[in-house]
C-alpha positions as CSV (number, residue, x, y, z in Angstrom):
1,X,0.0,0.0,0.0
2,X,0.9,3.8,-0.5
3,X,2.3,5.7,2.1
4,X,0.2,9.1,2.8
5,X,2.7,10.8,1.3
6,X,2.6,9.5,-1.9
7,X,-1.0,9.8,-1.3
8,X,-1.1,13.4,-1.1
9,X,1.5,13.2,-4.2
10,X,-0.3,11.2,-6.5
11,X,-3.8,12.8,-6.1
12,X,-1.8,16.6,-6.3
13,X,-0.7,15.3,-10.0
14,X,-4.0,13.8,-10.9
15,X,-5.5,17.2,-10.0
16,X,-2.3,19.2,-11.8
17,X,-2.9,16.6,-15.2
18,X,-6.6,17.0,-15.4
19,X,-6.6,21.0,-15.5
20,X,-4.4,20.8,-17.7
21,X,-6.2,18.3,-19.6
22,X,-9.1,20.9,-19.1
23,X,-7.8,23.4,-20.5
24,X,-5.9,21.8,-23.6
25,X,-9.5,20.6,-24.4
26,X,-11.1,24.4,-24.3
27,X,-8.4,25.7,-26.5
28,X,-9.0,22.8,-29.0
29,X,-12.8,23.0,-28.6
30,X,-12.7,19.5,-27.7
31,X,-15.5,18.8,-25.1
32,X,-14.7,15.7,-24.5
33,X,-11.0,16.5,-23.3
34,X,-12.7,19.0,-21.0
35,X,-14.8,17.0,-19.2
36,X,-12.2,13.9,-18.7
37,X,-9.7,16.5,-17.4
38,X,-12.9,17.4,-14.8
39,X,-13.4,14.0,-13.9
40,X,-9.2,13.2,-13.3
41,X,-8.9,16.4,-11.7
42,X,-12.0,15.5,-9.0
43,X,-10.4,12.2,-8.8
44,X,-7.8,13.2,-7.6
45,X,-9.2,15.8,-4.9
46,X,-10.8,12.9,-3.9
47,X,-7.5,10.9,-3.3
48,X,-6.1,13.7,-1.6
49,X,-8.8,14.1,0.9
50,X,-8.1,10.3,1.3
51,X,-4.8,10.8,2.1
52,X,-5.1,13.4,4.1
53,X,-8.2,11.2,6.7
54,X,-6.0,8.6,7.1
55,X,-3.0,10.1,7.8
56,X,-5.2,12.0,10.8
57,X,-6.7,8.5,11.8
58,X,-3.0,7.3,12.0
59,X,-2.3,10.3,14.2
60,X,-4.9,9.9,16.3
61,X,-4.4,5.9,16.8
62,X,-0.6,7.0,17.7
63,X,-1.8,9.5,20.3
64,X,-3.8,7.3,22.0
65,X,-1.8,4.2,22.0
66,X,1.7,5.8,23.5
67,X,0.8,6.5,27.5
């Protein structure tokens, strides 16, 4: 499995890929590049977000278990 880390990374790139994506598709009138950059860029807010709960639920487990 991933680290958080590369978590974070990973869904930061999928988000930096799909604007760009985006917006290669509105300068090419190209609709359909436009909405798959959308969906790869939410994707990968969505990883992040991922990331980012677990690596608070590992914090929290940590915290708890050292006296």
């Amino acid at each position: 499995m991933l680290s958080t880390s590369l978590q974070k990374w990973e869904g930061r790139w999928e988000q930096l890929v799909g604007k760009v994506k985006s917006l290669y598709g509105e300068l090419i009138d190209n609709e359909h590049f436009v909405q798959e950059g959308e969906c790869d860029r939410r994707l990968g807010i969505y990883k992040e977000s991922v990331a980012r709960s677990r690596e608070e639920f590992e914090e929290t487990l940590e915290r708890r278990m050292i006296p």
